[in-house]
PAROPA-847886 format. One line per 8 residues: for each residue x, y, z of N, C-alpha, C, O, CB. Coordinates in Angstrom, 2 decimals. Glycine has a CB too. Layout:
N
X,Y,Z,X,Y,Z,X,Y,Z,X,Y,Z,X,Y,Z ~ ... $
//
This chain:
80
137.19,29.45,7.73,137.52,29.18,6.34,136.77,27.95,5.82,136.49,27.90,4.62,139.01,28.99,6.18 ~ 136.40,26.79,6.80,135.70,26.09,6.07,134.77,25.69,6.24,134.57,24.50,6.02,136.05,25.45,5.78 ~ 133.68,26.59,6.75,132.44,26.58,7.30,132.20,25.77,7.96,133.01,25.26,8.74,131.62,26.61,6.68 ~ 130.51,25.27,7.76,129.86,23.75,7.97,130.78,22.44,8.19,131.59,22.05,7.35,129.03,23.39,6.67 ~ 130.63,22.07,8.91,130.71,20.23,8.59,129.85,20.03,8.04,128.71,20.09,8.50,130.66,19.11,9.63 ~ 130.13,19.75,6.97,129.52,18.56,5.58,129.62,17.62,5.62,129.13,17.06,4.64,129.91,18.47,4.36 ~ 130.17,16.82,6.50,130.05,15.41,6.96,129.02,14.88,7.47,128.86,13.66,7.41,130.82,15.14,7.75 ~ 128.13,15.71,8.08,126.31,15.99,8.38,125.60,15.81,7.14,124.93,14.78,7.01,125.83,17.69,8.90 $
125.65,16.81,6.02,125.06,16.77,4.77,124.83,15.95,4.22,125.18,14.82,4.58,125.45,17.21,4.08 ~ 124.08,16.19,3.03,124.02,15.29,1.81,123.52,14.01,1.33,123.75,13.44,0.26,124.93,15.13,1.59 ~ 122.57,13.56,2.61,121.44,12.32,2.26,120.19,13.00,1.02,119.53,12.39,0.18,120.44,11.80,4.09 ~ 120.24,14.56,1.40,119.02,14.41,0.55,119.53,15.84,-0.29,120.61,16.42,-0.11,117.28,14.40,1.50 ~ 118.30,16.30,-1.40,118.88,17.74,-1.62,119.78,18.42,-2.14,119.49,19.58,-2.44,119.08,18.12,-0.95 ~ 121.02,17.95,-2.39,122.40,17.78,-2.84,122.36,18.71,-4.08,123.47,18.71,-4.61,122.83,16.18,-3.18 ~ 121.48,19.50,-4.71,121.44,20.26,-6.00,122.44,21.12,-6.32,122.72,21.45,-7.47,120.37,20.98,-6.10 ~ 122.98,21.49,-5.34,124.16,22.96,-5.15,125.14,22.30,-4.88,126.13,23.03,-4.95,123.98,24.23,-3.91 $
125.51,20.89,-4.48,126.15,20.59,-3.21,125.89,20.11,-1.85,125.02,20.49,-1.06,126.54,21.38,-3.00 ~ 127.09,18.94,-1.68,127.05,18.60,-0.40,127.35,19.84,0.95,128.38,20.46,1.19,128.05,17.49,-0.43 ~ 125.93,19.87,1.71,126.25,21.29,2.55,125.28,21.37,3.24,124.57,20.37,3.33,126.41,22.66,1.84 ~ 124.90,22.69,4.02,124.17,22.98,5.19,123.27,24.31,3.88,123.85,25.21,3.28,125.36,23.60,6.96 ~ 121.70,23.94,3.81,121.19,24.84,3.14,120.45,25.44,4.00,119.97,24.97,5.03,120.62,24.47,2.08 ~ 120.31,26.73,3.47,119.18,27.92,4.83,118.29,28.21,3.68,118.45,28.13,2.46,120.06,29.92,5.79 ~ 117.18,28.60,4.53,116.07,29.16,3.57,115.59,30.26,3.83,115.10,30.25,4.96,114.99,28.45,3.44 ~ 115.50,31.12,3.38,114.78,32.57,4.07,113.27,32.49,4.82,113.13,33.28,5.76,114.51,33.73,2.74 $
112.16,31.63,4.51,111.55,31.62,5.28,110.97,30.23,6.06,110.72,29.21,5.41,110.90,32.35,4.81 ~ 110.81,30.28,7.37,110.75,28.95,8.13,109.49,27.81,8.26,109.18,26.89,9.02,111.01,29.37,9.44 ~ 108.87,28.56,6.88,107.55,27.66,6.69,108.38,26.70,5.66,108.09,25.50,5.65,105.92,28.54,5.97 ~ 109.17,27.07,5.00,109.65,25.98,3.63,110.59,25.24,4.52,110.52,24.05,4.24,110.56,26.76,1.97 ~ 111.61,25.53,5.67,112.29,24.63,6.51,111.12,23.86,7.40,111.51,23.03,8.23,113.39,25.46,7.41 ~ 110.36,24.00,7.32,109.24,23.21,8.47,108.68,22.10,7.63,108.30,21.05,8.13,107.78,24.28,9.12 ~ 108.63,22.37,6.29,107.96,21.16,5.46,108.62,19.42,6.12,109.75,19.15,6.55,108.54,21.47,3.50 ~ 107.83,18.84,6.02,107.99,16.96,6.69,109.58,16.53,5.55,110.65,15.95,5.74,105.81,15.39,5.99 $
108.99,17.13,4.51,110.53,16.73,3.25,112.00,17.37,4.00,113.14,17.08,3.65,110.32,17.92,1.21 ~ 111.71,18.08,4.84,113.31,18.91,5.26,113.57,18.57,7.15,114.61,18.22,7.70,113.08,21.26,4.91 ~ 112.44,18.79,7.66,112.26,18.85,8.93,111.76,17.61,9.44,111.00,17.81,10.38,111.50,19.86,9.23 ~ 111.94,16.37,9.14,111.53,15.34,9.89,111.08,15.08,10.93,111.98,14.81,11.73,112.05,14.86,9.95 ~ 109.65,14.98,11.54,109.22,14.53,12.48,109.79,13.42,13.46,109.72,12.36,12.84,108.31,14.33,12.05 ~ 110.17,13.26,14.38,110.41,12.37,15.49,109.51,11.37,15.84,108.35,11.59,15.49,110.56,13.04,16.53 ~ 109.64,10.78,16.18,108.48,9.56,16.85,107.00,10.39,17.58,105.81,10.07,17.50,109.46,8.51,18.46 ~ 107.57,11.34,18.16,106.28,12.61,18.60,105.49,13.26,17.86,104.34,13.69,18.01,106.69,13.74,19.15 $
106.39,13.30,16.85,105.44,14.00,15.43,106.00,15.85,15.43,105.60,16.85,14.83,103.06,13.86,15.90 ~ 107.17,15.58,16.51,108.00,17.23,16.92,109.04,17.29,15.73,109.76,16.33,15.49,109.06,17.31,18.76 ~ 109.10,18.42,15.02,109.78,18.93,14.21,111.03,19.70,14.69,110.61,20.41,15.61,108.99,19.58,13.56 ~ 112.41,19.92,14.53,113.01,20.94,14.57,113.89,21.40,13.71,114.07,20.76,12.68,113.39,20.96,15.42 ~ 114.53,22.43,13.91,115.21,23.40,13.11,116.01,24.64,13.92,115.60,25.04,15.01,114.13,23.97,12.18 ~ 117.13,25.17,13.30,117.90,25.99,13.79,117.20,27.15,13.49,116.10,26.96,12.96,119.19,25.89,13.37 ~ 117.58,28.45,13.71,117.18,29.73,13.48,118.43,30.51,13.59,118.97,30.79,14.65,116.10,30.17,14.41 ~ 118.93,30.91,12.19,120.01,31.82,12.44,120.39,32.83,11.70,119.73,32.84,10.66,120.96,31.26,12.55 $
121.18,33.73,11.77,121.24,34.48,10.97,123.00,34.57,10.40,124.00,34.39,11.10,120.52,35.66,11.59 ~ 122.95,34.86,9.11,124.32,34.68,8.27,124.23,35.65,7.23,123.32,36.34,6.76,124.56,33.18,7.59 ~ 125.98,35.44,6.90,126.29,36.49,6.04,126.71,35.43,5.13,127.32,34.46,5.59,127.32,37.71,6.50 ~ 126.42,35.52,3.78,127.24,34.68,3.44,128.43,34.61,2.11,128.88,33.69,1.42,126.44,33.85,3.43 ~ 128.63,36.02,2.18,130.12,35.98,2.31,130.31,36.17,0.44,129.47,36.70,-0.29,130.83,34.23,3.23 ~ 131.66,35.57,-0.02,132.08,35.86,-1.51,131.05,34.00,-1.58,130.74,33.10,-0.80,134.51,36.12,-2.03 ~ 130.92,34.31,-2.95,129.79,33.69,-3.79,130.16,32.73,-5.33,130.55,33.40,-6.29,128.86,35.05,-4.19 ~ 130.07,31.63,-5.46,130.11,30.78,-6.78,128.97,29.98,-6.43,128.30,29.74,-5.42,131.55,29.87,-7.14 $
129.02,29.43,-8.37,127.57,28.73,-8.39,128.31,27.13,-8.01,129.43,26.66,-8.20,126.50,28.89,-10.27 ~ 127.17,26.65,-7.44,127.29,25.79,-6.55,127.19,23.80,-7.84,126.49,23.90,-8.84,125.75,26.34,-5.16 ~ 127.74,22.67,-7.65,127.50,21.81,-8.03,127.09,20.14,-8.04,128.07,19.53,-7.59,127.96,22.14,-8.28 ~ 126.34,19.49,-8.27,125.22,18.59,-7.58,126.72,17.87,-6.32,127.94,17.70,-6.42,124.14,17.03,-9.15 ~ 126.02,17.72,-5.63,127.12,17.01,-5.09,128.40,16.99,-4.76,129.12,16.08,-4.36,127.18,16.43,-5.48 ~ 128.64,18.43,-5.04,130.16,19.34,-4.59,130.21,19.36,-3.23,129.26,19.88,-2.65,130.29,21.04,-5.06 ~ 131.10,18.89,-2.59,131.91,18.75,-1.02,132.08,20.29,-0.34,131.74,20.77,0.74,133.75,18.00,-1.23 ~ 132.76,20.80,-1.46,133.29,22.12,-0.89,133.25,23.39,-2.00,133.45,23.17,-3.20,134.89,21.85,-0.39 $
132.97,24.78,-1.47,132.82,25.44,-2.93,134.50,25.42,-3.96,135.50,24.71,-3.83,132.23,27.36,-2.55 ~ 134.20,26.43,-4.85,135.45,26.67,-5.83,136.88,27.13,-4.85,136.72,27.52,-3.69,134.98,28.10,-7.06 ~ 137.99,27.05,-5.36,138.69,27.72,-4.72,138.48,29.15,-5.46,137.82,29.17,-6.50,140.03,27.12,-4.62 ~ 139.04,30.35,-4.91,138.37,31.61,-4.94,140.15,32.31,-5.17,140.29,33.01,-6.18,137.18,32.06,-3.25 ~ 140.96,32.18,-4.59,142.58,32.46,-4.76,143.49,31.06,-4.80,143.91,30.33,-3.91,143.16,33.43,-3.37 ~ 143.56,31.05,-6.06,144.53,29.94,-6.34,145.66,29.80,-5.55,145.77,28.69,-5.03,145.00,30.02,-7.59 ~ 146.88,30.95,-5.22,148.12,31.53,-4.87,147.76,30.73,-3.22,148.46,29.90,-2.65,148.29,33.55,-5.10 ~ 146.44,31.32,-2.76,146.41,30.75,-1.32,145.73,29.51,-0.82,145.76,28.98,0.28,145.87,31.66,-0.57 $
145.02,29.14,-2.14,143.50,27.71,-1.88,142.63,28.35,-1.39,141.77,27.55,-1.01,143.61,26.24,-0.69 ~ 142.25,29.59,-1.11,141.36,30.05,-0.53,139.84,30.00,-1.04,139.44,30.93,-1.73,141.79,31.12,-0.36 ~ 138.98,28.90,-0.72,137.67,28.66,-0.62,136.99,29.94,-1.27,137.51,30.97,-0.84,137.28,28.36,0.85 ~ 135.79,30.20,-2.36,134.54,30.69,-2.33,133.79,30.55,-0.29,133.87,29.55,0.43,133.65,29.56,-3.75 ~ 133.42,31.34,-0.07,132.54,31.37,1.34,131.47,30.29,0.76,131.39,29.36,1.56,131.74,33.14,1.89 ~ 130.73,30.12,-0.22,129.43,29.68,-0.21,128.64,29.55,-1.76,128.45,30.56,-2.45,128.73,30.66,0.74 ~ 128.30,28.43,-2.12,127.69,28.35,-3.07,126.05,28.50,-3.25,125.26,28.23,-2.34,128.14,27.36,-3.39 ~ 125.55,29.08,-4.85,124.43,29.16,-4.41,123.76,28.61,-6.15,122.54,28.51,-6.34,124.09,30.82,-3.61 $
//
């Protein structure tokens, strides 16, 4: 129910929200702006695959998405 730790997030990027962003392809996650080089000059990154679920638009610096069922607090899965 509440995905990510977002407690990781949100030094940079923040347009949608404080969060864990994926990109469909792993040349735009490889850029030096997302993927920071190490003292080696080694890049990394996860590789995964997701569903992501019921959907609201996302806001600069939002923690967590909309709630989605008032009755229960039940979270949007994911903003975009």
């Amino acid at each position: 129910q509440m995905g990510f730790n977002r407690s990781y997030c949100g030094k940079n990027m923040t347009k949608y929200g404080k969060g864990v962003y994926f990109a469909r392809d792993s040349s735009y996650s490889a850029h030096p702006l997302y993927s920071k080089p190490d003292k080696n000059g080694v890049q990394s990154m996860f590789s995964v695959r997701l569903a992501i679920g019921e959907v609201c638009a996302g806001k600069k610096d939002q923690l967590v998405p909309d709630v989605r069922i008032p009755e229960t607090m039940q979270l949007y899965d994911t903003t975009t």
